[in-house]
C-alpha positions, 0 to 999 in steps of 0.5 A: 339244698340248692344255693342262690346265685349272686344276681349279677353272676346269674344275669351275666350267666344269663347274657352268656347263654342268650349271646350263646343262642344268637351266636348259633343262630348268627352261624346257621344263618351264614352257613344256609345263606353261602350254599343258597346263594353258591351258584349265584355267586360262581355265575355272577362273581366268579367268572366275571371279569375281575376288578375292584368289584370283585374283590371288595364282594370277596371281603365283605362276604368271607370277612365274616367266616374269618371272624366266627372262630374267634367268636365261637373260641371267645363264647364257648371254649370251656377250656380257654377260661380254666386256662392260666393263660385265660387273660393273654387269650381271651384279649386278644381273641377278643381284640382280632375279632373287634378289628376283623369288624372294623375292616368290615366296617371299612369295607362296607364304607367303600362299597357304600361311597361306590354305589352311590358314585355310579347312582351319581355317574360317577362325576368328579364330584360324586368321585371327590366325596367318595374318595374323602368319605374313604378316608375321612369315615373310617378314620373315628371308628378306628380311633374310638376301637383303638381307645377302648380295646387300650382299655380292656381289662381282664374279668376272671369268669365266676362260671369258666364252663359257661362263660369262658372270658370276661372283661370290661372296658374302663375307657369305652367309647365305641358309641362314637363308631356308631355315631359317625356310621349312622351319620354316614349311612343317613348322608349316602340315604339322603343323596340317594334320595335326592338322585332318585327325585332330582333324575328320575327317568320316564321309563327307568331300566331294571338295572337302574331300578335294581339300583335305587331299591336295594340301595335305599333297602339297604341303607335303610337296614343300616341305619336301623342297626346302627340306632338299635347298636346306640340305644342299647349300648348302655347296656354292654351284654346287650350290644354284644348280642346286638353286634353278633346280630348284626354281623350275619344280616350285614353280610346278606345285604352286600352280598344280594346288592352285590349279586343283584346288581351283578345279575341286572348289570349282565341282563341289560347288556345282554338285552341291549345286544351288546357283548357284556363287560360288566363290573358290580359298580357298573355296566360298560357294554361294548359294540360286538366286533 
């Protein structure tokens, strides 16, 4: 005789499983990516001159790697749900791994407000909004994980072996993050744009060229996720799906402008017969001595 679930422990049974094979996906995708692009990135990365570049490339492309434990311990060890210190752990896996997003979140803002102040030439002005976006942007997002994180109680799970932790959040305004980004990503798209129109070049160089497409590529991605992330956020399991999602593409998208920008960066000086000392955020050749 078999015995029917409750409808709400069978949906959240059912999310824990669909979040579960999104999760293994998300993985498989990073992993392939890194030993794909391995070589490109020793070429590129590497054994360029360090600089700010360098280092901002090294966080967004391994920030994920130190998230996925606490995301693969949150999601399927069994063993943490049974455990009496079930509702210590699984806050505050849940809560490192919610902050190592935020610091991606911060990074990609940086690297954002950059790009845009080379597309720019980097004027005092571009430079000013680029220092302001930096420390204006981050600083809601933050607040708005800061109050709902405070708010993050605790569920025992009706299935442990499935769904290791539960919780809810009595205070959740994470929707205000999406919000601000969104906003943030549509005003660097619109100042691309508007470069791109206003400057346009008659014969533009690939560097150039490398510059403009991905950045609108890029920013057009991002406003899409982050639309998606505030129409499904009435639906909690959902958006939990949504962000590990989001997490592995995010992650390609900086490292192949980082990368593609590099690689045209180096060509262009190369072509330009000049001795190449190259950054990611922009190309400064030097006569040959």
């Amino acid at each position: 005789m078999s015995v029917q679930l409750p409808s709400a422990i069978l949906n959240s049974v059912q999310h824990a499983l669909l979040t579960k094979y999104f999760i293994i996906s998300a993985e498989a995708i990073l992993l392939y990516d890194y030993f794909i692009m391995l070589p490109a990135e020793i070429e590129h990365i590497w054994k360029t001159k360090w600089g700010v570049g360098n280092l901002l490339y090294v966080l967004t492309r391994y920030m994920a790697f130190v998230q996925s434990p606490f995301i693969l311990l949150y999601a399927f060890d069994a063993g943490l749900g049974k455990s009496p210190n079930a509702p210590e752990l699984c806050v505050h896996i849940y809560k490192t791994a919610a902050w190592l997003d935020m610091m991606g979140i911060v990074v990609a803002t940086i690297i954002l407000s950059m790009r845009t102040a080379t597309i720019w030439g980097w004027t005092r002005r571009s430079v000013v909004c680029a220092v302001i976006a930096n420390l204006i942007v981050p600083i809601t997002p933050m607040y708005s994980l800061g109050k709902t994180l405070s708010s993050m109680k605790y569920i025992p799970s009706p299935i442990p072996s499935i769904l290791p932790c539960n919780a809810e959040f009595s205070n959740n305004i994470a929707y205000l993050a999406f919000a601000l980004v969104m906003v943030d990503e549509t005003i660097i798209l619109v100042l691309t744009m508007y470069r791109r129109i206003r400057t346009w070049p008659e014969h533009p160089t690939p560097l150039l060229r490398t510059l403009y497409n991905d950045a609108i590529l890029f920013f057009g991605c991002l406003i899409v996720i982050s639309l998606l992330n505030l129409i499904l956020y009435a639906t909690p399991s959902l958006v939990r799906i949504q962000r590990v999602c989001e997490r592995p593409f995010l992650t390609l998208f900086r490292r192949e402008i980082f990368i593609n920008s590099s690689f045209k960066c180096k060509t262009s000086c190369i072509q330009s017969r000049h001795r190449a000392s190259y950054s990611i955020f922009a190309c400064r050749p030097v006569n040959r001595v």
